[in-house]
C-alpha positions as CSV (number, residue, x, y, z in Angstrom):
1,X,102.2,-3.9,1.0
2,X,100.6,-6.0,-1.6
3,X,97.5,-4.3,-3.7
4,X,94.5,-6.3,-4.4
5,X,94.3,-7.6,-8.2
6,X,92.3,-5.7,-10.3
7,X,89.3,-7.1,-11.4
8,X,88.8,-9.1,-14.5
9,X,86.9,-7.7,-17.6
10,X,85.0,-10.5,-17.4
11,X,84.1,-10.4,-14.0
12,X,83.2,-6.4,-14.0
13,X,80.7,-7.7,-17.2
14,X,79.5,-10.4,-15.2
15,X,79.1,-7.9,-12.2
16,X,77.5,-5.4,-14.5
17,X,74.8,-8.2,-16.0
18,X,74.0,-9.3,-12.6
19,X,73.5,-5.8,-11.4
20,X,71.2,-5.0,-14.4
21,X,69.3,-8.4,-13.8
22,X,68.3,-7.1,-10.4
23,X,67.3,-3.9,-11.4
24,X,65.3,-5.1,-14.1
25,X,63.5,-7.3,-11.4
26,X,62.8,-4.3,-9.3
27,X,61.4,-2.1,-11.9
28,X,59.2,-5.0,-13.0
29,X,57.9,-5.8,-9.9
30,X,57.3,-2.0,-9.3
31,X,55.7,-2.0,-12.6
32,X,53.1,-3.9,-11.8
33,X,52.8,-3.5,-8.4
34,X,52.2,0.5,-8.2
35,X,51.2,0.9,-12.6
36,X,49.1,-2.0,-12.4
37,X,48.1,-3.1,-9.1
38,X,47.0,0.1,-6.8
39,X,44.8,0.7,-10.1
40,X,43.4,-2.4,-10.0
41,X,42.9,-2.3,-6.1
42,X,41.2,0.6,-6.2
43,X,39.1,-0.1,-8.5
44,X,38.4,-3.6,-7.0
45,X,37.4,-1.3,-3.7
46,X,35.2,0.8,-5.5
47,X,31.6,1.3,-4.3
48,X,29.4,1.5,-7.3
49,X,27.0,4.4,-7.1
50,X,24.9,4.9,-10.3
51,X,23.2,8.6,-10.5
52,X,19.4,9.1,-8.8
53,X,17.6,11.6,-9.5
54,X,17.5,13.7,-6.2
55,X,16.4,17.3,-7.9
56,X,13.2,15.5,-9.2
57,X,12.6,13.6,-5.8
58,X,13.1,16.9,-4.0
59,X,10.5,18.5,-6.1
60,X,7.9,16.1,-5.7
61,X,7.9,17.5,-1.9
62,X,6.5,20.5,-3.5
63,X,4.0,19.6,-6.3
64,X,0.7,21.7,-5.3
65,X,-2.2,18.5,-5.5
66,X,-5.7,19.6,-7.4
67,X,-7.9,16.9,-8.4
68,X,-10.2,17.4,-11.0
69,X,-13.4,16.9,-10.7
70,X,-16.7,17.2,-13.3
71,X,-20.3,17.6,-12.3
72,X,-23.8,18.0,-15.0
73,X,-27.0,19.1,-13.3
74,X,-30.0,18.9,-14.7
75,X,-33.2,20.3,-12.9
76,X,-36.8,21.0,-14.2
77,X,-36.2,24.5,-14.5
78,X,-33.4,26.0,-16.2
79,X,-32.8,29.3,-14.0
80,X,-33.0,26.8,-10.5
81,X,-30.3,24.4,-12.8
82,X,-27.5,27.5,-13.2
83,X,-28.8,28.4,-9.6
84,X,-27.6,25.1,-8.5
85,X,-24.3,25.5,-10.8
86,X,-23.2,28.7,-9.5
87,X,-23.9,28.3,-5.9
88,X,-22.2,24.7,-5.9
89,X,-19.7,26.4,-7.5
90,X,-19.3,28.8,-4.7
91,X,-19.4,26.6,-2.0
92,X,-17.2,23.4,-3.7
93,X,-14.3,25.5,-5.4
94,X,-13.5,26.8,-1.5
95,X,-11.4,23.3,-1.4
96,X,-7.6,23.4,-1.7
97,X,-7.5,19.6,-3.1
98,X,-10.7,19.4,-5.5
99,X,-11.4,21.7,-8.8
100,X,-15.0,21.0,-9.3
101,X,-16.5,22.3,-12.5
102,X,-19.8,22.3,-12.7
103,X,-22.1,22.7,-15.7
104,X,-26.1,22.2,-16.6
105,X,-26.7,19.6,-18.7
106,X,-30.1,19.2,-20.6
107,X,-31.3,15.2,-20.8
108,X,-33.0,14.4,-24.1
109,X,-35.1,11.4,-22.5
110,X,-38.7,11.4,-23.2
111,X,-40.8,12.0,-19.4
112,X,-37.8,11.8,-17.2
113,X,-39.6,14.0,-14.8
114,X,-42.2,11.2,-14.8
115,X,-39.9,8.2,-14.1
116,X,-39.3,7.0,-11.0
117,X,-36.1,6.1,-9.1
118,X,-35.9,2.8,-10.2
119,X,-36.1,3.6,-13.6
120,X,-34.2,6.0,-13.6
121,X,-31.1,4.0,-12.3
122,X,-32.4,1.1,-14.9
123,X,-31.2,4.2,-18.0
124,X,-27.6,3.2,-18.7
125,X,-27.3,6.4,-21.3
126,X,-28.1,9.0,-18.3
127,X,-25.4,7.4,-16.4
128,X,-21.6,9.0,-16.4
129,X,-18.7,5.7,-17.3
130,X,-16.4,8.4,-16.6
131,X,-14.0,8.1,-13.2
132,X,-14.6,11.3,-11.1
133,X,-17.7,12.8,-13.4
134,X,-20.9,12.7,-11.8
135,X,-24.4,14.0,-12.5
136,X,-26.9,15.5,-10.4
137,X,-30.6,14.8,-11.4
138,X,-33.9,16.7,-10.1
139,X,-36.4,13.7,-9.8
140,X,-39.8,13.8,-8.2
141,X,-40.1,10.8,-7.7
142,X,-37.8,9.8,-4.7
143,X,-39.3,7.7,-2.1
144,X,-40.9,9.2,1.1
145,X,-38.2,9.7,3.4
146,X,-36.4,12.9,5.4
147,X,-33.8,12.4,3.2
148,X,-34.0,14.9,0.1
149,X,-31.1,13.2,-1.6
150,X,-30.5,9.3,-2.5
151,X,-27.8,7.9,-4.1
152,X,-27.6,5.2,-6.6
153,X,-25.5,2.4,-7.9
154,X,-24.5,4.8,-10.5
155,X,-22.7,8.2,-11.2
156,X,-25.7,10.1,-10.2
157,X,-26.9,12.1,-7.0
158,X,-30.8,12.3,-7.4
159,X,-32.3,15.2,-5.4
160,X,-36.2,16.3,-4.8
161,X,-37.2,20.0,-5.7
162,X,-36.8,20.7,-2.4
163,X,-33.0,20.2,-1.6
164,X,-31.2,22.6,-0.9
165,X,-27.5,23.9,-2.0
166,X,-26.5,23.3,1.5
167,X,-28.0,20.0,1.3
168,X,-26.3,19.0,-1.9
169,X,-23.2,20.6,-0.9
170,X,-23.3,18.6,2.2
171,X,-23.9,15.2,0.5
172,X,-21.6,16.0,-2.3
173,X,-18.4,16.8,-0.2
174,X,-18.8,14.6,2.3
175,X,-20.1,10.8,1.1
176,X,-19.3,11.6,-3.2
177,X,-15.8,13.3,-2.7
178,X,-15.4,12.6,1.2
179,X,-13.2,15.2,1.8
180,X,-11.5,15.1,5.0
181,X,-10.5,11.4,5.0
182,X,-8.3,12.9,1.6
183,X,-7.7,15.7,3.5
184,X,-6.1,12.8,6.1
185,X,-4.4,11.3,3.5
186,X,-2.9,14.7,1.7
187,X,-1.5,15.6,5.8
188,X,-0.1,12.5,6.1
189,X,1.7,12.7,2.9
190,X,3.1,16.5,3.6
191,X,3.7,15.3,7.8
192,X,4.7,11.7,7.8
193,X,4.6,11.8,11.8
194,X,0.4,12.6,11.3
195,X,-1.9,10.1,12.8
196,X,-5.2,10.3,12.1
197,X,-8.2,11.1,14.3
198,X,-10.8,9.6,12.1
199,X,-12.5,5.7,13.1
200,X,-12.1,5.2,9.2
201,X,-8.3,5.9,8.7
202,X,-7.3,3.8,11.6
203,X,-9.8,0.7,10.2
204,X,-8.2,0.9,7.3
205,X,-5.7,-2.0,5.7
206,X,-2.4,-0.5,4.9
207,X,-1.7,0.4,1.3
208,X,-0.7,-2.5,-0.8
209,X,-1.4,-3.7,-4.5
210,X,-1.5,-7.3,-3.6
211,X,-3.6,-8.5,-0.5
212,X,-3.9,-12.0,0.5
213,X,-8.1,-12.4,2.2
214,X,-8.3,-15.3,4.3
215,X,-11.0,-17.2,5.9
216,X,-10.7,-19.2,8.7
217,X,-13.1,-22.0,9.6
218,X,-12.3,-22.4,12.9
219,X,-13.8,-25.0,15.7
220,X,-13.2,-27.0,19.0
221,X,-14.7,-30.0,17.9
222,X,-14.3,-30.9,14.2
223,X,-18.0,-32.1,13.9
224,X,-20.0,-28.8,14.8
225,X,-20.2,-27.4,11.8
226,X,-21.2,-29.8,8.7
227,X,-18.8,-30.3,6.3
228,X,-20.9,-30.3,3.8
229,X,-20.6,-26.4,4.2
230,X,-19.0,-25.3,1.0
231,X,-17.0,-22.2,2.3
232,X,-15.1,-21.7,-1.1
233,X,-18.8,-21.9,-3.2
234,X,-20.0,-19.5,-0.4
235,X,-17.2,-17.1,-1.1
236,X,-17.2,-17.3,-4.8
237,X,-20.8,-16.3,-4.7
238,X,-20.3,-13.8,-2.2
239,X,-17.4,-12.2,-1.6
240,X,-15.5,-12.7,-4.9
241,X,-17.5,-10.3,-6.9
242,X,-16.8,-7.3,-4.6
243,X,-12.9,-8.0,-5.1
244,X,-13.3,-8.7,-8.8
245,X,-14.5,-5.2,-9.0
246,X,-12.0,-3.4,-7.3
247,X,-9.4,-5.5,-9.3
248,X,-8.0,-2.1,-10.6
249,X,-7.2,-1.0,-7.1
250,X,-5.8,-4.2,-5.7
251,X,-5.0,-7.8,-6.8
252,X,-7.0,-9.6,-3.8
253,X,-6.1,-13.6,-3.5
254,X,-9.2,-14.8,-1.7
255,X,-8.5,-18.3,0.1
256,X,-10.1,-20.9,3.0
257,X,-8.9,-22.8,5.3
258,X,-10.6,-24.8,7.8
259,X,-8.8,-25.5,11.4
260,X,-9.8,-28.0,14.2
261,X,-9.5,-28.1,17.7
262,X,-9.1,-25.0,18.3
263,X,-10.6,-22.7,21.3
264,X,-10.6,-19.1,22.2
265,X,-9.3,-19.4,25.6
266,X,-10.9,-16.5,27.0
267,X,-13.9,-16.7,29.6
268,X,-17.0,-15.0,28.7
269,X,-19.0,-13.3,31.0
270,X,-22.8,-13.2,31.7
271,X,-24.7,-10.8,29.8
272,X,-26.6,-9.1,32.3
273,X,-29.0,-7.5,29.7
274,X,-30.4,-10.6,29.1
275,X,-31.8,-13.3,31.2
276,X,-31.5,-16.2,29.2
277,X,-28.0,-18.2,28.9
278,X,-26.0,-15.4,26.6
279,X,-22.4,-14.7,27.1
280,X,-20.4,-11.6,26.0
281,X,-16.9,-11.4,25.2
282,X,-15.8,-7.4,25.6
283,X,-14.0,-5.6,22.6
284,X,-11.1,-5.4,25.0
285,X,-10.4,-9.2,25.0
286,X,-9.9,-9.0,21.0
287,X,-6.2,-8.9,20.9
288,X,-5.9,-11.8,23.5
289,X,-8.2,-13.4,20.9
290,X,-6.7,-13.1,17.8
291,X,-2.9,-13.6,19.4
292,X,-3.5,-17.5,19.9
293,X,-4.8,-17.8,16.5
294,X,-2.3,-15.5,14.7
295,X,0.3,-18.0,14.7
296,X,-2.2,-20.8,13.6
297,X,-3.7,-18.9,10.7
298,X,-0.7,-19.0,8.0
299,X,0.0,-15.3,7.7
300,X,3.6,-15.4,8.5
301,X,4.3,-17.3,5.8
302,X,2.0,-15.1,3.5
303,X,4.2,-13.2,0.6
304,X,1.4,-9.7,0.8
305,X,-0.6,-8.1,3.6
306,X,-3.3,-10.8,5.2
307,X,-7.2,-9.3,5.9
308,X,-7.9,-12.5,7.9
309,X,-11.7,-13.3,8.2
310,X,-12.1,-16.0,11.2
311,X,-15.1,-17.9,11.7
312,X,-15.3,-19.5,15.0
313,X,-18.1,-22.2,15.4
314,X,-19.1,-21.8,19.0
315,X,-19.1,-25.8,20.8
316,X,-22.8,-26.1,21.8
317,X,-22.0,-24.8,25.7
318,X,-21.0,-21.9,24.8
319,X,-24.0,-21.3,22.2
320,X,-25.5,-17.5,22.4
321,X,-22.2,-16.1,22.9
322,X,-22.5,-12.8,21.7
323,X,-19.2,-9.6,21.5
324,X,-19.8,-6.1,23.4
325,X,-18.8,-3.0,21.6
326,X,-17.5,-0.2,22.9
327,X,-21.1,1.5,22.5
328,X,-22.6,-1.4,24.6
329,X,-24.3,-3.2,21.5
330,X,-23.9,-6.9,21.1
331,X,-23.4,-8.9,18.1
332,X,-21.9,-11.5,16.0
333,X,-18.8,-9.9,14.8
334,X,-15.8,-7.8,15.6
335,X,-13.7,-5.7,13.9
336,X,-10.1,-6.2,14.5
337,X,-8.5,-2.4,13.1
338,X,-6.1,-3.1,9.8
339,X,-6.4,-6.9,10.8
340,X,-9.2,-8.2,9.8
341,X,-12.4,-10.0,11.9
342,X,-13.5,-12.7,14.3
343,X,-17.3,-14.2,13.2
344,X,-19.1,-16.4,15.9
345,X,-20.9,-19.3,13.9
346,X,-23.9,-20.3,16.3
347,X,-26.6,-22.3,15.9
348,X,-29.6,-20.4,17.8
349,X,-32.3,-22.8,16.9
350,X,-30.6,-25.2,18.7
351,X,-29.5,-23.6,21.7
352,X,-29.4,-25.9,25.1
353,X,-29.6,-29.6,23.1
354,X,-26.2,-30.6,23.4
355,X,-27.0,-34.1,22.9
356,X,-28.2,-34.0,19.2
357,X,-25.7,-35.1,16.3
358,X,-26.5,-33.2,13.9
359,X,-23.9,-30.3,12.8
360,X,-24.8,-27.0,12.4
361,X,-24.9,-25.7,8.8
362,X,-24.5,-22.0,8.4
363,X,-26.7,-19.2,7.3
364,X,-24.8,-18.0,3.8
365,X,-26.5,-14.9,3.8
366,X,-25.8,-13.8,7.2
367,X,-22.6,-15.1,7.6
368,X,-21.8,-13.0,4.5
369,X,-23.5,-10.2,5.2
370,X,-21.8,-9.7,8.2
371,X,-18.2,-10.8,6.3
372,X,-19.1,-8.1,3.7
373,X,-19.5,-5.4,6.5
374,X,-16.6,-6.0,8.0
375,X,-14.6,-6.1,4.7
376,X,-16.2,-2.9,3.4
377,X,-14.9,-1.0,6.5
378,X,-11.2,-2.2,6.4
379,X,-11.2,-1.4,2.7
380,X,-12.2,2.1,4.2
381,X,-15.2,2.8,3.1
382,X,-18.6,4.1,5.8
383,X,-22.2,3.8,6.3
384,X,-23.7,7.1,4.8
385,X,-27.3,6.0,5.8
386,X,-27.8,9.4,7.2
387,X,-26.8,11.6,5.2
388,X,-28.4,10.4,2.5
389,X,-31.1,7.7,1.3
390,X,-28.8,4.8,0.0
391,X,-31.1,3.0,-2.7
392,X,-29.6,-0.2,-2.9
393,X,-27.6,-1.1,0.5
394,X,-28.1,-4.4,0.3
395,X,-26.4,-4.8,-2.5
396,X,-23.2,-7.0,-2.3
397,X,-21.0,-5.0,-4.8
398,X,-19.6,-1.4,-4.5
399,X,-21.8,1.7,-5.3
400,X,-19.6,3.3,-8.7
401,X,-19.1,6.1,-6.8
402,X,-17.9,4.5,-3.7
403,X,-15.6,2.8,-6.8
404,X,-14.2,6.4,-7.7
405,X,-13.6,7.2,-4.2
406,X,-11.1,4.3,-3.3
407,X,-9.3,5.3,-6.6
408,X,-9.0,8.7,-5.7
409,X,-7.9,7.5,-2.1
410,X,-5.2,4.5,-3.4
411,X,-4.0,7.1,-5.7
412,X,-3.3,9.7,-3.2
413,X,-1.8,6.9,-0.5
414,X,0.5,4.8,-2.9
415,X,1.8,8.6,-4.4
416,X,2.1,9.7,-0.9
417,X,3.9,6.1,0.1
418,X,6.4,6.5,-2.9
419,X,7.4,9.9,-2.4
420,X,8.4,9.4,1.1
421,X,9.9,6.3,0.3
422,X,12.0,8.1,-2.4
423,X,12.5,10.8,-0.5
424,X,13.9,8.2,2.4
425,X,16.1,6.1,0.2
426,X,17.7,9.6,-1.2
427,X,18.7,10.7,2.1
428,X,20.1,7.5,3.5
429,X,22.2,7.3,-0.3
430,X,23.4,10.7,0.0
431,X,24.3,10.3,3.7
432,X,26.4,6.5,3.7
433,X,28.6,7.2,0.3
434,X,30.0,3.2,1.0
435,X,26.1,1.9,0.2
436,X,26.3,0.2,-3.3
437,X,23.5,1.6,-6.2
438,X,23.2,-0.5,-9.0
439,X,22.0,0.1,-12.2
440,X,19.1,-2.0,-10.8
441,X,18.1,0.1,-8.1
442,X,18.9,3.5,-10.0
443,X,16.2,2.5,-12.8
444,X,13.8,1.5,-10.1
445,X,14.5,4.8,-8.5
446,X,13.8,6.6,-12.0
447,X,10.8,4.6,-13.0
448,X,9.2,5.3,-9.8
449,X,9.5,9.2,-9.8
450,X,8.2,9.3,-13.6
451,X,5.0,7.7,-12.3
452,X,4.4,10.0,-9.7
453,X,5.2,12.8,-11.7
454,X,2.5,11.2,-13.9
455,X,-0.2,10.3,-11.3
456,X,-0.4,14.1,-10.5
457,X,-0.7,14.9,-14.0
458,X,-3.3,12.7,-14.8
459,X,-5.4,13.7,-11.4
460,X,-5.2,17.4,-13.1
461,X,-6.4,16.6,-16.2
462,X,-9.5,14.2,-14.5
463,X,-7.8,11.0,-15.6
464,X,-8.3,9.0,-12.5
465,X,-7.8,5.3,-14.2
466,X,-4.2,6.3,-15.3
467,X,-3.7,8.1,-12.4
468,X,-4.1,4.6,-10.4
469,X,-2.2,2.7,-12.6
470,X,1.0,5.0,-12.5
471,X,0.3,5.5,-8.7
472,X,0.9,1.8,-8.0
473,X,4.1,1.7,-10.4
474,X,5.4,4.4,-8.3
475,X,4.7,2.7,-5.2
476,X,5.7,-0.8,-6.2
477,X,9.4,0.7,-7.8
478,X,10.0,2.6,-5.0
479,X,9.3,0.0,-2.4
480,X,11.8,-2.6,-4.8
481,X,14.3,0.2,-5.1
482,X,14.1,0.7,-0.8
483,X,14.0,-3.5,-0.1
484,X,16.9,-4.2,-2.3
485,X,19.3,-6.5,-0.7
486,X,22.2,-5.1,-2.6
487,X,21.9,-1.9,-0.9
488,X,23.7,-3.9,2.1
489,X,26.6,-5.3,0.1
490,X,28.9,-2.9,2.0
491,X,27.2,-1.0,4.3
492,X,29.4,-3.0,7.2
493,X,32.8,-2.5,5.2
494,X,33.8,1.2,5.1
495,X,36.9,2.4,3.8
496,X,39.0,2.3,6.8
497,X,38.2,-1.6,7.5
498,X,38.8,-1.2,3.4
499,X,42.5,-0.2,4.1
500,X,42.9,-2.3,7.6
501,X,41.6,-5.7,5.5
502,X,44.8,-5.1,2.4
503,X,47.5,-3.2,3.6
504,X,48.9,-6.4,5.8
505,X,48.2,-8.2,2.8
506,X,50.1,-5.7,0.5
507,X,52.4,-4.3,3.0
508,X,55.3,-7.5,3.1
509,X,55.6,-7.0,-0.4
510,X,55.8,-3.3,-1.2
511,X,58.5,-2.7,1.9
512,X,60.9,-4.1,-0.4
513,X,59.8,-3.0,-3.6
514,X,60.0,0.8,-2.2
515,X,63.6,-0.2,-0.6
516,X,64.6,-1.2,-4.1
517,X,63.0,1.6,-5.9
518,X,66.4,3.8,-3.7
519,X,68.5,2.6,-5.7
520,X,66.8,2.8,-8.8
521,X,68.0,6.6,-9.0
522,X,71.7,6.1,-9.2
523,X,71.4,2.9,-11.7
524,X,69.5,5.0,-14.3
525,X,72.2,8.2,-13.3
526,X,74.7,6.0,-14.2
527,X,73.0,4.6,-17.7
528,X,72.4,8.3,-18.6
529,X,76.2,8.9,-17.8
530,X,77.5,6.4,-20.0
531,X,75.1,7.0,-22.8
């Protein structure tokens, strides 16, 4: 039997080359298929999460909420002045979210006891510029009413010597500080399920720091109102001095718009109270009101919250058209809750003569007067006409301490807004570990909760200006930090779609990279041996 030849040196070396050649290309391709790319795969797959501060969101949950406020009195008699002092002291301090400190206060003004009311409000130097520091001022002087208390456009609460402590604890905790709407507002903050009870919570616009006011010229036949109306003068003289003042509080973007051939569609009915040719639309047809218009009045397209004013010119038929309250009283205007208001524009001196041509050119002053009603009460703010004597109430622009109570009120919402809007976000991040947080949303997050730590620090130390201004950083951070899109750059691709979407990719290839990393073992074994 014949044995096979032996092989060739040559051939063995060739043999030998070969076999190293392949092995080579199996540890290079392993290489950089497990050294380099499951490293770079996983980090490709990686969900960034930049740090939030949860500890200091958790502990805003239980920050203990004083605001500070300070009170002079002044009095013609010294004793009845630290009278007053200690038993408004008694009586205010009872309060779990004011500190009230009181103090007497002695007025170096020559005959103030003589001046009267007017006067008195006319002294700039009595007057407090301070947010949240009032003074309370004996007068004899007050006009002849059953009120023994009057407020001003000022800092000051005048009082007749014969007020009471009751009475002037009355007036002072419920139209100066207005305790249980914050009261609302501080329940809703620690219970966000709370709803309140009160008319005035649920009138009130939603918290915002931009606000778009809108109103709406609105009309069935183009030529019943003149257009030589100038709406946007009317407002500008009107309006846009109340919302200049509260600039601190809000940015308001105050805007007209006039729309034709447009109706109410809803049938009034006969007002059987009075026997001429009025018509009444109930308070319960208001939604089916302003639905129809809604889409008509721009407010989808609106970038902030709309308070939409609509003035509907009545066509001559349906003149003395008049809306029913729930009360039973008639008027001009409605109140649409958080919305804003419908307006009937009439002309009652020319009720039944549907033939004449001329248009009907509003009343400014009681178109506006009715428009400032209705603004004043979705900004949240009440008629204290009897509580107290209101010296100027006709007065278009906000009492200063009707001033300090919205800032008190915007501070304690937007801090209240932020907080559980942190406190949202955190729970949602800590829950869904495949949401992205970017540097972006973690310095929103961080900016936020140092401006509410620092709106609660400046309401304790009676700073209520820079308590505003942190509160609506806080609110405006936390809200960006919440509405940021890339909080939903993988929130529909968790890891196990993560491993389903590259192992067929990957798989193919690494099969034969792991079949060649078997024989790996004996190659090397075999190197070792002959070195």
């Amino acid at each position: 039997m014949e044995s096979k030849p032996s092989k060739s040196k040559e051939q063995m070396d060739e043999d030998s080359t070969s076999r190293n050649l392949r092995m080579g290309a199996a540890i290079a391709f392993a290489f950089v298929l497990l050294v380099m790319g499951v490293p770079l795969w996983w980090k490709m797959t990686e969900v960034k999460r930049h740090p939030l501060p949860n500890a200091r969101i958790v502990a805003l949950n239980d920050i203990s909420l004083s605001i500070i406020i300070n009170v002079s009195v002044h009095s013609h008699d010294p004793a009845r002045t630290q009278n007053i002092v200690n038993g408004l002291s008694n009586l205010l301090n009872a309060s779990e979210l004011f500190k009230v400190n009181l103090k007497p206060v002695s007025l170096n003004v020559n005959d103030i006891d003589r001046l009267d009311v007017s006067a008195l409000e006319n002294m700039k130097e009595i007057h407090s510029n301070d947010v949240n520091s009032y003074l309370l001022l004996e007068t004899s002087n007050l006009p002849q009413t059953a009120h023994a208390v009057a407020l001003g456009a000022h800092r000051t609460i005048y009082f007749k010597p014969s007020a009471s402590i009751e009475q002037l604890h009355a007036v002072f905790k419920d139209v100066i500080l207005q305790e249980a709407e914050m009261y609302d507002s501080m329940k809703a903050m620690i219970e966000p399920g709370f709803i309140s009870k009160s008319l005035t919570s649920k009138n009130r616009v939603r918290t915002s720091t931009n606000y778009d006011v809108i109103f709406s010229v609105v009309s069935s036949q183009p030529n019943s109102v003149a257009r030589t109306w100038n709406i946007r003068r009317t407002l500008t003289e009107f309006i846009a001095p109340l919302l200049e003042q509260m600039s601190a509080i809000a940015h308001f973007n105050l805007k007209s718009q006039w729309l034709h051939f447009i109706d109410l569609e809803q049938i009034a009915k006969k007002n059987r109270n009075d026997p001429g040719p009025s018509h009444i639309l109930s308070d319960k047809h208001l939604p089916h009101l302003i639905s129809p218009l809604e889409k008509k009045l721009g407010s989808g397209v609106a970038k902030h919250p709309c308070i939409h004013f609509v003035l509907y010119a009545t066509p001559c038929q349906s003149n003395q058209l008049y809306f029913e309250s729930p009360d039973g009283s008639v008027g001009a205007a409605m109140l649409s809750a958080r919305w804003g208001g419908i307006q009937l524009l009439q002309d009652s001196g020319n009720v039944g003569n549907c033939n004449s041509t001329e248009p009907y050119v509003p009343n400014d002053n009681q178109v506006m007067s009715d428009a400032l009603s209705l603004l004043r009460m979705l900004l949240g703010l009440q008629n204290f006409s009897k509580n107290a004597l209101i010296l100027n109430s006709m007065d278009a622009r906000l009492n200063l301490w009707e001033l300090d109570y919205l800032i008190r009120l915007r501070s304690l919402e937007q801090f209240a807004a932020a907080r559980l809007t942190l406190n949202s976000l955190a729970r949602l991040l800590n829950r869904i570990s495949n949401i992205v947080i970017t540097e972006e949303v973690s310095q929103a997050v961080c900016e936020s909760v140092d401006a509410a730590e620092k709106v609660i620090n400046n309401l304790q130390s009676s700073n209520a200006s820079e308590a505003l201004k942190f509160s609506k950083i806080a609110f405006n951070k936390a809200e960006y930090a919440f509405t940021h899109p890339s909080l939903l750059a993988l929130l529909y691709f968790p890891d196990d779609q993560k491993y389903a979407v590259y192992i067929p990719l990957f798989l193919p290839i690494m099969i034969p990279v792991l079949l060649s990393m078997k024989s790996m073992r004996p190659w090397f074994s075999k190197k070792a041996e002959k070195s």
